[in-house]
C-alpha positions as CSV (number, residue, x, y, z in Angstrom):
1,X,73.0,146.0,107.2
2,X,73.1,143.0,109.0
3,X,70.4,142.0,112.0
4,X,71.7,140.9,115.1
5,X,68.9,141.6,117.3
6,X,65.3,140.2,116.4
7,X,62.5,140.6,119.0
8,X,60.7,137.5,120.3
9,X,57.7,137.4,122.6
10,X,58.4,136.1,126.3
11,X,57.2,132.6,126.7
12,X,53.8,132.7,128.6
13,X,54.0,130.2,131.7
14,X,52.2,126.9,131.2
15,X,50.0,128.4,134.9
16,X,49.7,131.9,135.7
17,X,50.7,133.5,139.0
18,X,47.0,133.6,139.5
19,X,46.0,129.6,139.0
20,X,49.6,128.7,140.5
21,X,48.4,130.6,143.8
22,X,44.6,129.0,144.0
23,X,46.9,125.2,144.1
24,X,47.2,124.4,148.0
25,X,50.2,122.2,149.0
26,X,49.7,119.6,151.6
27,X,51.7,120.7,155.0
28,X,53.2,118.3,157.0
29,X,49.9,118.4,159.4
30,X,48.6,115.6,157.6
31,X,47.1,111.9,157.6
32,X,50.6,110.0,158.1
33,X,49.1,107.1,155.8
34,X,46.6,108.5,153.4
35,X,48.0,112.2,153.1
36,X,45.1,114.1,153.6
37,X,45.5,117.7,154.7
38,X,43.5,117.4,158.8
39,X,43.8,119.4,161.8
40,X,45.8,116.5,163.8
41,X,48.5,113.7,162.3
42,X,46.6,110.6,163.2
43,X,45.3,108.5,161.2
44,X,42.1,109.7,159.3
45,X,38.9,107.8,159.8
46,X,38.8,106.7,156.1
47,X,42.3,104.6,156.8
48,X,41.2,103.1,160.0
49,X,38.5,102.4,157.5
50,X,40.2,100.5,155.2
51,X,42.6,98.9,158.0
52,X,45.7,97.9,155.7
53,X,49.1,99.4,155.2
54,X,48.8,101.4,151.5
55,X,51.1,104.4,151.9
56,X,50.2,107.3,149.9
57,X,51.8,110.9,150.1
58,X,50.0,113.6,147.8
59,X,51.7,117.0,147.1
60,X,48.2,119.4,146.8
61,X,44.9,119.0,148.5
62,X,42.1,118.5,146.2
63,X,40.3,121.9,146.6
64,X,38.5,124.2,144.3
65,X,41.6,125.6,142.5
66,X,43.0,121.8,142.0
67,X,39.5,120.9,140.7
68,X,39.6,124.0,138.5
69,X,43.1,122.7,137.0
70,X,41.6,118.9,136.6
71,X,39.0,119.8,134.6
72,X,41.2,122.1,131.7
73,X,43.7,119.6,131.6
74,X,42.7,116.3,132.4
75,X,38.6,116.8,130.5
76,X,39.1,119.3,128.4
77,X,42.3,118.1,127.0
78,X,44.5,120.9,127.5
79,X,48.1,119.6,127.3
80,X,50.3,122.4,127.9
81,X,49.0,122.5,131.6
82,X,50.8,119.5,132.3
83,X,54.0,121.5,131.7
84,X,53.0,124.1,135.5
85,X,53.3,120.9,137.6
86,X,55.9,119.1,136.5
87,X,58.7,120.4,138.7
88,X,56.4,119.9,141.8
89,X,55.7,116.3,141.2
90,X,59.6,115.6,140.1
91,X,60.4,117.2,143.5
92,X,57.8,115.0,145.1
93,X,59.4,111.6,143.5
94,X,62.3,112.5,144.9
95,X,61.6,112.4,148.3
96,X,60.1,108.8,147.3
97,X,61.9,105.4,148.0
98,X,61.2,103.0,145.9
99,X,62.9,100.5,142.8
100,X,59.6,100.9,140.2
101,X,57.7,103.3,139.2
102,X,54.5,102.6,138.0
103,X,51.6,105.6,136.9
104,X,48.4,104.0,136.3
105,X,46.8,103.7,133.1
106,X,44.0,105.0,131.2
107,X,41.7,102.7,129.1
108,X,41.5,102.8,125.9
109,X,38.3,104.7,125.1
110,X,40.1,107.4,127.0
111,X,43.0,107.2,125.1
112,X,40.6,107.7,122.6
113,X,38.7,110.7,123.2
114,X,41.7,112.4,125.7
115,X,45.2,111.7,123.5
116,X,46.9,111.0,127.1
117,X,47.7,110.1,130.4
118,X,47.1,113.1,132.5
119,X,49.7,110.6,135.2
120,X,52.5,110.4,132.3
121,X,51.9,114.3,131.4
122,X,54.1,115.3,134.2
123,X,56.8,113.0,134.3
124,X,60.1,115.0,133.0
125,X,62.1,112.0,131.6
126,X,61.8,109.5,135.0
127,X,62.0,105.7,133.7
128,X,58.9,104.3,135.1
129,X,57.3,100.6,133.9
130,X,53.6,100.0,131.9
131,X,53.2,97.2,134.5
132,X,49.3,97.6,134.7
133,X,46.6,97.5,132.1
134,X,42.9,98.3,132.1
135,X,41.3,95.1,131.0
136,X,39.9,94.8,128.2
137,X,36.4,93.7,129.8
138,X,36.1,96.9,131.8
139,X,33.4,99.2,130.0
140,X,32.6,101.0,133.7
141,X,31.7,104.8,133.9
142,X,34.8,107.3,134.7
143,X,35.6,107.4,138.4
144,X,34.7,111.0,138.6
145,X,31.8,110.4,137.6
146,X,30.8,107.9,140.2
147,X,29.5,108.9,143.9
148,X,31.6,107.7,146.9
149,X,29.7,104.3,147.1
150,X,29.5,103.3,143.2
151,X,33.4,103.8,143.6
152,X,34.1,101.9,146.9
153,X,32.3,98.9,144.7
154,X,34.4,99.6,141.6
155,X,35.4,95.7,141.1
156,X,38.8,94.9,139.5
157,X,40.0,97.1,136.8
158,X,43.4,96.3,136.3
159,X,45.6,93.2,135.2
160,X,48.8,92.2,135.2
161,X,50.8,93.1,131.1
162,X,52.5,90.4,129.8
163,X,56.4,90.1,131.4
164,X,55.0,92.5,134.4
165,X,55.9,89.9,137.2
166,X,60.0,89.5,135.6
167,X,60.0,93.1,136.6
168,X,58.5,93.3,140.2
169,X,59.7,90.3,142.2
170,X,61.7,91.9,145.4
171,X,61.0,95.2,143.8
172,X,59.7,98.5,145.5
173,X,56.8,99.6,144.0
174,X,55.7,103.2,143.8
175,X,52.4,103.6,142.1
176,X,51.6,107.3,140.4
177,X,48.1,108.8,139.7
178,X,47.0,112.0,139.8
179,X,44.1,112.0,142.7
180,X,43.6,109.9,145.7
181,X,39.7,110.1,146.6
182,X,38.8,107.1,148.0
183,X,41.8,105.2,147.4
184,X,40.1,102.2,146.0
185,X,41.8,102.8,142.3
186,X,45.1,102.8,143.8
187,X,44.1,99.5,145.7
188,X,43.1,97.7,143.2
189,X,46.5,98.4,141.3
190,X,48.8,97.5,144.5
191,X,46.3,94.4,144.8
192,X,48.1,93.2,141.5
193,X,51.4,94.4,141.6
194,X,51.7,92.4,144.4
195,X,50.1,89.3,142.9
196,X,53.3,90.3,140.2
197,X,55.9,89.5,143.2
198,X,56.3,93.1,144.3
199,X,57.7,93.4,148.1
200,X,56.1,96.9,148.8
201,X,53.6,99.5,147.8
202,X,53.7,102.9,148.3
203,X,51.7,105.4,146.6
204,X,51.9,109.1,145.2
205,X,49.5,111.2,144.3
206,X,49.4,114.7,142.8
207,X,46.1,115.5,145.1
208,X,44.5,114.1,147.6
């Protein structure tokens, strides 16, 4: 007798309905420059802060469920994860104007220990450019595990790879990481893009 039906379990969803529902999207009632969920859409104190132009846009706020998600996929390695958020960041990038896209990296004793980028992780097949590098010289503690001041006086991280600067002249530049917090990371990386030529900055986040 010949088979023609063979049962197979139902793939199990990289997030179930009950995590997916604890992740809160940003509304549009938001900090027009930084993205931060707020009660008006002026510009948060933390921008007026900072008094520059960076433009970020982040597509959840960085609550309990988020944190819940960080810390399974992003600490505790968990790979598949990446696989729930995927279409929500793809739908994000393209709302995005830009020419480049570059995620920020990881150092190396990260790549280490972790195996990834958490940034890369969600990117379904986008072209995007290893422009940035952590140098080699920077042997500081993770960012999350830094208060808001140790952060703020994170000094340069990032250089410039080899060839970056053929690539950016007169280019729109859209940096990617996964949460804006302070926004001195993402800073620090638009400080050197545009030192590589770059014409603008923008930023996107996957929290904020």
């Amino acid at each position: 007798m010949t088979m023609i039906w063979q049962w197979r379990p139902l793939p199990q969803p990289a997030l179930c309905k009950t995590c997916r529902d604890r992740l809160t999207p940003i509304s549009p009632q938001h900090c027009p420059q930084c993205g931060r969920q707020q009660t008006t859409v002026e510009v948060c104190r933390d921008c007026r802060r900072w008094q520059d132009s960076l433009y970020n846009r982040a597509v959840y706020r960085y609550d309990a469920g988020m944190k819940a998600y960080m810390q399974q996929y992003k600490f505790q390695g968990d790979y598949r994860l990446r696989l729930g958020l995927q279409a929500a960041l793809r739908t994000a990038l393209d709302r995005m104007d830009y020419d480049i896209l570059v995620p920020i990296p990881i150092d190396e004793r990260t790549w280490q220990t972790r195996g990834f980028n958490q940034v890369t992780g969600w990117l379904t097949g986008q072209h995007f450019q290893q422009a940035l590098a952590v140098t080699a010289t920077h042997k500081d503690r993770p960012q999350s595990a830094k208060t808001r001041q140790e952060r703020l006086l994170t000094p340069q991280p990032f250089e410039l790879v080899t060839g970056a600067s053929d690539l950016l002249v007169n280019q729109r530049v859209l940096l990617l990481d996964d949460v804006y917090t302070t926004g001195r990371t993402l800073r620090h990386a638009a400080q050197q893009i545009y030192l590589g030529g770059a014409k603008a900055v923008t930023s996107l986040t996957l929290a904020r």
